[in-house]
Structures are given as structure tokens and as C-alpha cells.
LOLOKE-422161 format. One record per residue (C-alpha): x, y, z. Coordinates in steps of 0.5 Angstrom, whole numbers, plus 500, padded with zeros to 3 digits. Example, Ala and Ser with C-alpha at 12.3 -4.5 7.8 and 13.67 -1.06 7.14 Angstrom:
2
(pt (525,491,516))
(pt (527,498,514))
//
This chain:
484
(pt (500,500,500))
(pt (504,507,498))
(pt (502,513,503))
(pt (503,519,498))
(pt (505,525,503))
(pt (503,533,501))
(pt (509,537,502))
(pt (505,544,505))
(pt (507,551,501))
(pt (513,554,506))
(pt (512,561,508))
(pt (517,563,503))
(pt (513,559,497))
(pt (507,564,498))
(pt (511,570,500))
(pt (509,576,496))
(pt (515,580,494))
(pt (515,588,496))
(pt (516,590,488))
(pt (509,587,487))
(pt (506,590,493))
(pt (507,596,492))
(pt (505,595,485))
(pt (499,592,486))
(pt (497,597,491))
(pt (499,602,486))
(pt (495,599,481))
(pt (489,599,487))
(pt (489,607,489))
(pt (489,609,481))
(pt (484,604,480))
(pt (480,607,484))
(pt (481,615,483))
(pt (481,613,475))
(pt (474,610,476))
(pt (471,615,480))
(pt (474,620,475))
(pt (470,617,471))
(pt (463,616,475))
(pt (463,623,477))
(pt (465,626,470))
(pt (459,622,467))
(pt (455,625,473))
(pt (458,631,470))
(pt (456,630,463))
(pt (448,627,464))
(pt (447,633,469))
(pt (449,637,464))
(pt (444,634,459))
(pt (439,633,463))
(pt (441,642,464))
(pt (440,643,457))
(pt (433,639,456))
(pt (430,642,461))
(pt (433,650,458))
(pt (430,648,452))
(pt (424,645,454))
(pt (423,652,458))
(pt (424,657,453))
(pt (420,653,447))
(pt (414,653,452))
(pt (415,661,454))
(pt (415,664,447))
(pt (409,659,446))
(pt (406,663,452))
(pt (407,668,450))
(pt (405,667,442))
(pt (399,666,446))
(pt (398,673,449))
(pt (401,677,444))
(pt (400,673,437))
(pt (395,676,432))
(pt (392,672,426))
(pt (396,674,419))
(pt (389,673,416))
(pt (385,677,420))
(pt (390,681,424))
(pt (385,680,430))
(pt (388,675,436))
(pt (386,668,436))
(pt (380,664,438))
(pt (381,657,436))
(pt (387,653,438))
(pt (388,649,431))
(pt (389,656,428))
(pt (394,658,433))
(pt (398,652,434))
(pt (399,651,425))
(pt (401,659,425))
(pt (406,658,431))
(pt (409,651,428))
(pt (409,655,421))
(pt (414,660,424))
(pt (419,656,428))
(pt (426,652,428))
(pt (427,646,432))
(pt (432,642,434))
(pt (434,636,431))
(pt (432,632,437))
(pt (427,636,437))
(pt (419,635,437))
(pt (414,642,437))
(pt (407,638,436))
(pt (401,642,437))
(pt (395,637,441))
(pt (387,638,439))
(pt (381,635,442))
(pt (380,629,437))
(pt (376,623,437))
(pt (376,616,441))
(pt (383,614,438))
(pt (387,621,441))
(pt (387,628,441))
(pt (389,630,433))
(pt (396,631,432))
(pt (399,638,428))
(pt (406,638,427))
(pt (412,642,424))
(pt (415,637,419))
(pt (422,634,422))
(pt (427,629,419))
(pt (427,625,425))
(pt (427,618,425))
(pt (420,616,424))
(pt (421,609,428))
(pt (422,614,434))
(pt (418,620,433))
(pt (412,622,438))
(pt (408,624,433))
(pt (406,616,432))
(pt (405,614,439))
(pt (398,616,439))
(pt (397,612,446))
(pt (403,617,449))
(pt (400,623,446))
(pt (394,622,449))
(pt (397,620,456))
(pt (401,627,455))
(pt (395,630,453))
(pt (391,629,459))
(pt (397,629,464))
(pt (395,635,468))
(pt (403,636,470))
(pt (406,641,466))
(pt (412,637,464))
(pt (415,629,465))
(pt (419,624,462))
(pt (417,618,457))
(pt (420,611,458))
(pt (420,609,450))
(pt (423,602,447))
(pt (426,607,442))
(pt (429,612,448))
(pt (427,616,453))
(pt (424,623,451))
(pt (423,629,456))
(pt (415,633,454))
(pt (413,640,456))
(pt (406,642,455))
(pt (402,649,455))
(pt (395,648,455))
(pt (390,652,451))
(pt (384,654,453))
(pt (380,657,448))
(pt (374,662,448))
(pt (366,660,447))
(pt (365,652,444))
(pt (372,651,440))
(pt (376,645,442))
(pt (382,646,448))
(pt (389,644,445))
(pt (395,644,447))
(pt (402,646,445))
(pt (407,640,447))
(pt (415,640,446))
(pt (418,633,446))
(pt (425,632,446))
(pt (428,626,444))
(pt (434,624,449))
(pt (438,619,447))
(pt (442,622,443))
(pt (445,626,448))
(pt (446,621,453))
(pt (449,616,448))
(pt (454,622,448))
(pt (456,623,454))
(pt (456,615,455))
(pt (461,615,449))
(pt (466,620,452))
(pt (465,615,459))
(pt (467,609,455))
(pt (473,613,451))
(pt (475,616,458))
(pt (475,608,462))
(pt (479,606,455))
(pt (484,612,456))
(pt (483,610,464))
(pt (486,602,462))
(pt (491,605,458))
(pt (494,609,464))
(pt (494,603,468))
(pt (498,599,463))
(pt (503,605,463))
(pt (503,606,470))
(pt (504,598,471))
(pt (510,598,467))
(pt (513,605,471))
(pt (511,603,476))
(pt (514,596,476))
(pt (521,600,473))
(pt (521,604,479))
(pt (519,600,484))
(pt (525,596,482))
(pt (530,602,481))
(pt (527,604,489))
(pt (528,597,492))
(pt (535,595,488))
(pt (538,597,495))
(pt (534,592,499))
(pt (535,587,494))
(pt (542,588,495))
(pt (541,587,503))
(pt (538,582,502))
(pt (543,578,497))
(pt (549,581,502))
(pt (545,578,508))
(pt (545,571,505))
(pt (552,571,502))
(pt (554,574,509))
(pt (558,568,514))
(pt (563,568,520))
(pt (569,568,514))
(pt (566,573,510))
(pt (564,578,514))
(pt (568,584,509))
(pt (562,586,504))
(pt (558,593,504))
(pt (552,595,501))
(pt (553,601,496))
(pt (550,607,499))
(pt (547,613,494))
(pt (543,618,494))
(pt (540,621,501))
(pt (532,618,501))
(pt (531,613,507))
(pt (534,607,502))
(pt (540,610,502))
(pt (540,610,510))
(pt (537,603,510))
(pt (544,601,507))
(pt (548,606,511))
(pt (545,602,518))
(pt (546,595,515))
(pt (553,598,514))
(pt (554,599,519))
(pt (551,594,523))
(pt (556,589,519))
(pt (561,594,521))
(pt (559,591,529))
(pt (558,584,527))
(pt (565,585,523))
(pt (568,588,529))
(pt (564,582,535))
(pt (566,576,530))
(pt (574,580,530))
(pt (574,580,537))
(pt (571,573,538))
(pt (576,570,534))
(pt (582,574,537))
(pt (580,571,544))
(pt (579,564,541))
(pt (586,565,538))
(pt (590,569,543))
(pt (587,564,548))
(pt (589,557,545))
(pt (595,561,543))
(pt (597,563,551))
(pt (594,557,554))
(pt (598,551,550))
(pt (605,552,553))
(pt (602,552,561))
(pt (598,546,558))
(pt (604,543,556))
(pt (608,544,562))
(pt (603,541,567))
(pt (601,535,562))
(pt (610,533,561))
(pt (611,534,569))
(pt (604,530,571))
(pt (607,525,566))
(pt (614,524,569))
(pt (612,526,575))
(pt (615,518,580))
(pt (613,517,587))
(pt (619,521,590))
(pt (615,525,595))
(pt (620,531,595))
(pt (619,529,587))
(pt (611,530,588))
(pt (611,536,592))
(pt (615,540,586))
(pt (611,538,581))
(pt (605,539,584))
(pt (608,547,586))
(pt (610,548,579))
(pt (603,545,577))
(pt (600,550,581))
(pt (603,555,579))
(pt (602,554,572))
(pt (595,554,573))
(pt (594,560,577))
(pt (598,563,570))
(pt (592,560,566))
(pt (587,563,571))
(pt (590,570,570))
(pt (591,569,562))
(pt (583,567,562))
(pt (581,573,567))
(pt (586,577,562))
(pt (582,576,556))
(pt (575,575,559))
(pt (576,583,561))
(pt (579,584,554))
(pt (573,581,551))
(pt (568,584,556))
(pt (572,592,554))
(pt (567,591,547))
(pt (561,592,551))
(pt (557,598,552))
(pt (557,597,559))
(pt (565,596,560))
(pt (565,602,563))
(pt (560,605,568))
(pt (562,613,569))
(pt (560,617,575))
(pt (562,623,577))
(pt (568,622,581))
(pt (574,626,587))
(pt (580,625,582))
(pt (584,627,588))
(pt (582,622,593))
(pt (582,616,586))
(pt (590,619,585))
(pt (591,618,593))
(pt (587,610,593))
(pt (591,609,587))
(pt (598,611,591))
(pt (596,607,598))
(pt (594,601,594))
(pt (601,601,589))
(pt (606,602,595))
(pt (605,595,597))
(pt (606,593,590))
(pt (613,593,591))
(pt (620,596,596))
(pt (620,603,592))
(pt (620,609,593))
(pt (612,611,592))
(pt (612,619,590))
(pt (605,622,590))
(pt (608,627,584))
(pt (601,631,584))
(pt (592,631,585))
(pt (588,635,580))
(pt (583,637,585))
(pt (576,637,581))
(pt (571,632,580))
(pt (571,628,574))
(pt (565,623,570))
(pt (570,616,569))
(pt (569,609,572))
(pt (573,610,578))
(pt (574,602,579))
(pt (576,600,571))
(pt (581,608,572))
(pt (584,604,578))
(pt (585,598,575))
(pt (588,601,570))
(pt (593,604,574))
(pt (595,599,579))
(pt (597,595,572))
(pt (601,601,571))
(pt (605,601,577))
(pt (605,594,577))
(pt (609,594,571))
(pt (613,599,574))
(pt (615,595,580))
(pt (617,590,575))
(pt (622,594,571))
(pt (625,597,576))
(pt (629,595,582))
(pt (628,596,590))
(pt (630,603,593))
(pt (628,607,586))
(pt (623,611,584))
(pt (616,611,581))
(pt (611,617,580))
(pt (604,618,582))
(pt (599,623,580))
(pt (594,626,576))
(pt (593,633,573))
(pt (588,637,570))
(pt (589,640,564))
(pt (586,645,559))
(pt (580,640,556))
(pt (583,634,559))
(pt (585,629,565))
(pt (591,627,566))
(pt (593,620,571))
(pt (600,618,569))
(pt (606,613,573))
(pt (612,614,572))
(pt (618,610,573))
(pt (626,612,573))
(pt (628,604,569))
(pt (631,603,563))
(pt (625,606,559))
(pt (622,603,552))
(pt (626,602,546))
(pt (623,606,540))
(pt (622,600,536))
(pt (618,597,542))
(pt (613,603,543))
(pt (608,602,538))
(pt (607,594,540))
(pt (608,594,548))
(pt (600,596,548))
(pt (599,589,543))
(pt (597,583,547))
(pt (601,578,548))
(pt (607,583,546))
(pt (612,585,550))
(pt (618,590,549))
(pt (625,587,549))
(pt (629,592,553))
(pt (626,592,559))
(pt (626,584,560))
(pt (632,584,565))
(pt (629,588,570))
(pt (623,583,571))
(pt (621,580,578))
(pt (616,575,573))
(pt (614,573,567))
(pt (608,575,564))
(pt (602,574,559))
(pt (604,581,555))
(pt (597,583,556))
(pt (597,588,562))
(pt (598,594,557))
(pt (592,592,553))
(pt (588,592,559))
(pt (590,599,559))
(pt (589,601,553))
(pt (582,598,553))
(pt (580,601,559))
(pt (582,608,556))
(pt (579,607,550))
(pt (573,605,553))
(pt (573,613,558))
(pt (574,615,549))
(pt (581,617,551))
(pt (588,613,550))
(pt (594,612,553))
(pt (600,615,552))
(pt (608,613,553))
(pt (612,618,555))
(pt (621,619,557))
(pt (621,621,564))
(pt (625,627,566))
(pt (633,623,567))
(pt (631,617,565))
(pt (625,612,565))
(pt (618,610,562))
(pt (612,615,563))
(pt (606,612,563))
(pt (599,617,561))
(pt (592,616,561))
(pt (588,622,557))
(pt (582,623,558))
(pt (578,629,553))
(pt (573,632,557))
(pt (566,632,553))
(pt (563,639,552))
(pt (557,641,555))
//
């Protein structure tokens, strides 16, 4: 038995892309304007017919009436007294219009009042004049005007009664207009305004969907660049052109990349310094295990070295965790903080450093926004490297100052001083000088200056090597005073 297994779409399967959302909602907005253009301009259009029929309407009615008040007959040169009379004469001497209709009404027999017209090249399938039932309906209406709903096209009607003197027959004066024509116009340009309409949306389709891609390029390149982006590769860039929110879009992932760039850097050099600095002590702790015999003084001296070996490994891992902490926004946490009494903590904690001679060179006396715990740290590294290149009885300076937009906070030792060559790599890790090594009391893993070099990175300020007056190394951290 063969079990068939459906595969659901994946989200990525019924993804719409961007492109195509702003298209169709574009194609949407202009859909809707286009079509209520078009509505109101045909609302427009039959308003307009409907204004015109009724004007004429009016005005034919009017001269007729006043025809009636006024007119006199050219035989007798006396005013009319029968109403056929006055309808033929007034027919005789008007023009309608071509969808225009003057009809003359008099009371006639059973099948409808008889019908006077003015002789029109209107089409006979659709004149009134034919249409006995309606002109009868006309001719009893008592409303003076309406409209008729005929097979052949509404027509629009108005009428003056004509009430004569003594026994002859009533009649009445009624204008027809034939409405079709117009409106079959007005429908015309709403057919030629909706063709107009489409062709407007293909053409807004076609820029549409070029500009929407000319706009969105830079999110494409996003998007490609996020999934070429892997640990090895970290180096490529989104082109950034223009000043519209796109182009800050790109500077933002650029610089996002730049961070990540920077972590993954950071993350590596950490694994690598780590494996780099450990393999040695790991060496020495597993050859000594390894050879160590059941001599007892043989065990003591191999669990000493043993010990001592891990401790640096404990110091080494502490070292490069504060180096790897240094990149967070929270490493240093300032506070408004005495730089006289930090000068004179720092200078009781360096004296038990090492037999020297401890100088408390000087105190900057004003408040200062800084870590006090990490400046301490970075200190006391100071004086502990001062202590190691130095010899008992000799001297090293403490002391703070406060400069013109800067702090100053320095250790300054009287030993052999740094080599000009060692100056630029004693801040690296794992780097030490060369021309201070005779004068170590201990070896070291070369990453105390990079602590403190992190530390006054992290204030915004550095760490400078200085020659100290009559021989020696003179370490200073500068910290710049942020305006207020």
C-alpha cells in the first residue's frame, strides 16, 4: 500500500515580494481614482444633458405662451380664437431642433387627440407623433411637463394647455425632445474616458514595476548581501547612493555589518590568543603529570609547578575575558567621581606593590565623569608594570592632572625606558618589549598594557608612552572632557 505524502507550501513559497505589493497597491489607488473620475465625469455629462433639455424645454414653452398672449392671426390681423389655427400658425414659423419635436394637440376622437406637427427628418421608428397612446397620456396629463420611457429611447415633454373662448375644441402646445442622442454621447466619452483609463493603468503598470525595482534595488542588494554573509566573510558592503530613506537603509545594515564584523573579529582573536597562550602551561602541566615518579619531594615540586602553571592559565582566561568584556557598551559605567581621592586610592593600593620609593607626584582637585573601579584597574596595571622594571630603592611617580579639556592620570618609573621600536606593539597582546626584560621579577602573558589600553578606549580617551625626565617610561591615560 503506497502512502502519498502532500508537502505544504512553505512560508517562502506564498511570499509576495515587495515589488509586487507596491505594484498591485498602486494599480488598486489608481483603479479607484481612474474609476471615480470617470463616474463623476458621466454624472457630470447627463447632469449637463438633462440642464440643456430642460432650458430648451423652457424656453419653447415660453414663446409659446407668449405667442398665445400676444400673436394675432395674418388673415384677420385679429387674436386667435381657435386653437388649431393658433398651433398651425405658430408651427409654420419655428425651427427645432434635430431631436426636437413641437406637436400641436386638439381634442379629436376615441383613438386620441389629432396631432399638428412641424415637418422634422426625425427618424419615424422613434417619433412621437406616431405614438398615439403616449400623446393621448400627454394630452390628459395634468403635470405640465415628464418624462417618457419608450422602446425606442426616453424622450423628455412639455406642454401649454390652450383653453379657447366659446365652443371650440381645447388644445394644447407640447415639445418633445428626444433624449437618446444626447445621452448616447455622454455614454460615448464614459467608454472613451474608461478605454483612456486602462491604457493609463498599462502604462502606470509598466513604470510602476521599473521604478518600484529601481527603488527596491538596494533592498535586493540587502537581502543578497545578508545571505552571501557568513563568519569567514564578513567584508562585503551595500552601495550607498543617494539621501532617501533606501540609501539610510544600506548605511544602517552597513554599519550593523561593520559591528558584526568588529564581534566576529573580536570573538576570533579571543579563540586564537586563547589557544595560543594556554597551549604552553597545558604543555608543561601534562609533561610534568606525565614524568612525575613516586618520589615524594619529586611530587611536591611537580604539584608546585603544577599550581603554578594553572594560576597563569586563571590569570591568562581573566585577561582575556576583561579584553572580550571591553567591547560591550556596558565595560565602563562613569560617575561623577573626586580625581583626588582616586589619585591617593590608587597610590596607598600601589605601595604594596613592591619595595620602591612610592612619590605622590601630584592631584588634579575637581570631579571627573569616569569608571573609578576600571581607572583603578588600569592604574595599579601601571604600577605593576612599573614595579616590574624596576629595581628595590628606585623611584615611581603617581599623580593626576588637570589639563586645558583634558585629564591626565600617569605612573612614571626611573628604569631603562622603552625602545623606540617597542613603542608601537607593547599596547598589542600577547607582545612584550625587549629592552626592559632584564629587570622582570615575573613572567608575564603581554596582556596587561592591552587592558589598559581598553580601559582608555572605553573612557573615549588612550594611553600614551611618555620619556620620563632623567631616564625612564612614563605611562599616561588621556582622557578628553566631553562639552557641555
Amino acid at each position: 500500500m503506497t502512502t502519498s505524502v502532500t508537502t505544504p507550501l512553505t512560508r517562502t513559497d506564498r511570499r509576495i515580494s515587495a515589488r509586487v505589493r507596491i505594484l498591485l497597491w498602486l494599480l488598486f489607488v489608481m483603479a479607484v481614482a481612474l474609476a471615480a473620475v470617470a463616474m463623476t465625469t458621466r454624472s457630470i455629462l447627463l447632469r449637463d444633458v438633462d440642464h440643456r433639455i430642460s432650458q430648451l424645454l423652457t424656453q419653447e414653452t415660453r414663446e409659446f405662451a407668449n405667442f398665445v398672449d400676444q400673436g394675432v392671426d395674418p388673415r384677420t390681423g385679429d387674436p386667435f380664437t381657435e386653437p388649431r389655427r393658433l398651433l398651425q400658425v405658430f408651427l409654420q414659423r419655428q425651427y427645432s431642433d434635430p431631436d426636437e419635436e413641437l406637436l400641436g394637440l386638439t381634442a379629436g376622437t376615441d383613438r386620441g387627440p389629432d396631432v399638428l406637427r412641424q415637418p422634422r427628418d426625425i427618424a419615424e421608428a422613434s417619433a412621437l407623433y406616431r405614438d398615439r397612446d403616449a400623446l393621448a397620456r400627454i394630452f390628459a396629463a395634468d403635470a405640465p411637463s415628464g418624462t417618457l420611457e419608450r422602446p425606442q429611447g426616453e424622450v423628455r415633454w412639455a406642454k401649454v394647455p390652450i383653453d379657447p373662448a366659446g365652443e371650440a375644441a381645447p388644445g394644447a402646445f407640447v415639445v418633445a425632445f428626444h433624449a437618446g442622442h444626447e445621452q448616447a454621447i455622454a455614454a460615448e466619452a464614459f467608454r472613451t474616458q474608461l478605454a483612456i483609463s486602462g491604457v493609463a493603468l498599462l502604462m502606470t503598470t509598466g513604470i510602476g514595476w521599473a521604478v518600484a525595482g529601481r527603488i527596491l534595488a538596494p533592498v535586493r542588494l540587502v537581502r543578497r548581501a545578508a545571505a552571501q554573509l557568513t563568519e569567514q566573510d564578513l567584508t562585503r558592503r551595500i552601495p550607498v547612493r543617494g539621501r532617501d530613506d533606501i540609501a539610510l537603509l544600506a548605511e544602517t545594515f552597513n554599519a550593523m555589518l561593520d559591528r558584526l564584523e568588529r564581534a566576529f573579529a573580536v570573538q576570533r582573536q579571543f579563540v586564537d590568543d586563547a589557544g595560543h597562550e594556554l597551549r604552553t602551561p597545558i604543555t608543561i602541566v601534562r609533561g610534568h603529570l606525565e614524568l612525575m615518579g613516586d618520589d615524594p619531594a619529586e611530587q611536591r615540586e611537580t604539584i608546585r609547578l603544577v599550581t603554578d602553571e594553572l594560576d597563569r592559565m586563571s590569570r591568562i582566561v581573566e585577561d582575556l575575558l576583561l579584553l572580550a568584556k571591553a567591547e560591550r557598551p556596558d565595560f565602563v559605567r562613569p560617575e561623577p567621581v573626586p580625581l583626588g581621592e582616586l589619585t591617593a586610592d590608587v597610590f596607598v593600593k600601589a605601595r604594596a606593590l613592591g619595595e620602591r620609593e612610592w612619590v605622590l607626584d601630584g592631584v588634579a582637585d575637581r570631579e571627573a565623569e569616569l569608571d573609578a573601579q576600571r581607572i583603578t584597574q588600569a592604574m595599579v596595571q601601571l604600577a605593576q608594570n612599573a614595579v616590574q622594571h624596576t629595581m628595590p630603592g628606585q623611584r615611581i611617580r603617581i599623580g593626576s592632572r588637570d589639563l586645558d579639556g583634558r585629564i591626565e592620570l600617569y605612573v612614571a618609573d626611573t628604569g631603562p625606558g622603552v625602545r623606540a621600536e617597542d613603542a608601537t606593539v607593547i599596547f598589542e597582546r600577547f607582545r612584550r618589549g625587549t629592552a626592559r626584560r632584564g629587570t622582570r621579577s615575573g613572567g608575564g602573558a603581554g596582556l596587561g598594557l592591552s587592558i589598559v589600553k581598553a580601559i582608555a578606549e572605553g573612557h573615549r580617551g588612550r594611553v600614551e608612552l611618555r620619556r620620563t625626565e632623567g631616564g625612564g617610561a612614563t605611562f599616561v591615560l588621556v582622557l578628553e572632557e566631553e562639552e557641555r
